[in-house]
N, C-alpha and C positions, 0 to 999 in steps of 0.2 A: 345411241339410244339406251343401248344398255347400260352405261355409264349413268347417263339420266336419271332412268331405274333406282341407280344404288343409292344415291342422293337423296330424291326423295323419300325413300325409306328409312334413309338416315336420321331424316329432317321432323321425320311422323315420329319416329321412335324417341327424337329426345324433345318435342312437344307435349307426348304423351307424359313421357318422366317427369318434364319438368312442371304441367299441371297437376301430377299425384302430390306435389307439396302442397297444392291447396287443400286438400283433402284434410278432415281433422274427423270423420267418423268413426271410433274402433270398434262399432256393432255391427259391422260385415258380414255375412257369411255366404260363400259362394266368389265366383269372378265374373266380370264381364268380357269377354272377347272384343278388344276397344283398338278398332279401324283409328279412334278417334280420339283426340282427351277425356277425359272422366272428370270429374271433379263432384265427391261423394262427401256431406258434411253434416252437419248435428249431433243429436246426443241418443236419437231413436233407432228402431234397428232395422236392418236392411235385410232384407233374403234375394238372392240370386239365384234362378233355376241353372238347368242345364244349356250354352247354348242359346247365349243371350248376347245378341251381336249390336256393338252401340260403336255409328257412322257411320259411313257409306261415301267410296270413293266418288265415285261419277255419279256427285247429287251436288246441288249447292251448298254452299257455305262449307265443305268438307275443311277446307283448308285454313279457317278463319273462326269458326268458332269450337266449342264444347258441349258435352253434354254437362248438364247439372242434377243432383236429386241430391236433394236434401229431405231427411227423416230429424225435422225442428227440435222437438223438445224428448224428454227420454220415453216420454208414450206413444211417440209419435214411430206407427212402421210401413215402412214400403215391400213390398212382397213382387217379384219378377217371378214369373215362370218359368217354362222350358220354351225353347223356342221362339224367341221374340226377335225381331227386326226391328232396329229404331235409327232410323236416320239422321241427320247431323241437325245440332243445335236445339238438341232434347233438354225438357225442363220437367221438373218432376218434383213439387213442395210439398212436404205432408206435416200437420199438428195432429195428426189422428190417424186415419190411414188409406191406405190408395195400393191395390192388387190389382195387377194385370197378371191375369190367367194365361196359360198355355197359347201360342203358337197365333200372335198379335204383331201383327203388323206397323209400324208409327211413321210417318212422313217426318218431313220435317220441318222446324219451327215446330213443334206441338210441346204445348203447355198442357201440364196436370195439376191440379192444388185442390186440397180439399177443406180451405179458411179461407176470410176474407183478411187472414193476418192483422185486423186492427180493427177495434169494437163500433162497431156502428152509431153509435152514439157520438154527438159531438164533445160531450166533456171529457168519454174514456176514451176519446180516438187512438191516442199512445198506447193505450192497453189493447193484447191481444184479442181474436177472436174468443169471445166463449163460450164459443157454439160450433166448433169446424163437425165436416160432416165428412163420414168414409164416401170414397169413389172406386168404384171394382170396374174394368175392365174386360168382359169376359172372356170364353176361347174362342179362337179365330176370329177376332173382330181387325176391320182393316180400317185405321187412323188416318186421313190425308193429310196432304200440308196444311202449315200455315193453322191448326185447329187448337181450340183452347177449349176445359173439359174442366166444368165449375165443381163446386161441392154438394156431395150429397148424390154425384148421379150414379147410376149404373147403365151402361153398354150393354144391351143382350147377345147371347149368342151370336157368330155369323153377321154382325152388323156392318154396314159400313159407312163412315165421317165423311162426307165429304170436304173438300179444301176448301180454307177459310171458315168452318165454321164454329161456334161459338156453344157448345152444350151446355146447357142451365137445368136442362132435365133428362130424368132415364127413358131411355128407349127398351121398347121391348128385342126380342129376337128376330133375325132373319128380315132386318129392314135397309132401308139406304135413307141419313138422317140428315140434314143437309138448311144452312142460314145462319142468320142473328137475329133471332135464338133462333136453332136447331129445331126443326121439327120432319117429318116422316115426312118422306118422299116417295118411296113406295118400298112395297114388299121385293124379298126376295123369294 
């Protein structure tokens, strides 16, 4: 078993390695504590708090996928906290910007983006969004699986996503938000 052990750690260790090649962002600052691969890209800048843990052994997909966050274009920023849990096969796009606050929780499969990355119109469909909208996070808000988190919203304090759902709008604090589309479910 022990044997076993060393193995697998081997094996996490140079999947990890060998995903930081994909990686092409040099507006970093900060580290993530990565159970899991990373894979960090664009031209915008990234902030990492203290204590910012990305995978989770005994969850699904630990073994088979990645996290991704990409900060798009050079305006584009993503801002981590202190204290975050994000569980395996985390996504996280920004053309603008998307903070997650202090001591937030993330299931996993959970999608963040704050564009519809392609202009809504039929003729400039090629062309970018020119409208993406910031999505903030708050503190201690708890993420479930499987949850997708549109542009433009804000998570209040204390809230919590339930799994599978789909957020197109801000919630206030101290709630449990939960559908497609997301709506209150009750107070905390």
């Amino acid at each position: 078993m022990k044997l076993k052990n060393i193995i697998i750690s081997i094996v996490l260790k140079i999947r990890i390695f060998k995903y930081s090649f994909f990686s092409n962002n040099k507006n970093v600052s900060g580290f993530f504590v990565k159970h899991q691969p990373v894979v960090v890209r664009g031209k915008g800048k990234i902030r990492i708090g203290d204590n910012v843990n990305v995978g989770v052994i005994n969850s699904p997909n630990f073994y088979n996928s990645y996290a991704y966050i990409e900060a798009r274009n050079k305006n584009a920023v993503i801002e981590f906290g202190n204290n975050i849990q994000i569980n395996n096969g985390f996504s996280v796009t920004s053309e603008k910007s998307i903070i997650i606050e202090n001591n937030v929780l993330i299931g996993f499969n959970c999608n963040i983006i704050d564009s519809t990355f392609h202009h809504l119109d039929k003729d400039k469909r090629n062309e970018t969004d020119p409208n993406p909208k910031e999505v903030i996070i708050k503190r201690n808000v708890f993420i479930g699986n499987n949850v997708t988190i549109l542009k433009g919203v804000t998570i209040g304090e204390n809230s919590v996503i339930s799994n599978g759902s789909i957020v197109t709008k801000t919630c206030p604090d101290n709630v449990v938000i939960g559908g497609v589309p997301a709506k209150v479910i009750k107070q905390l």
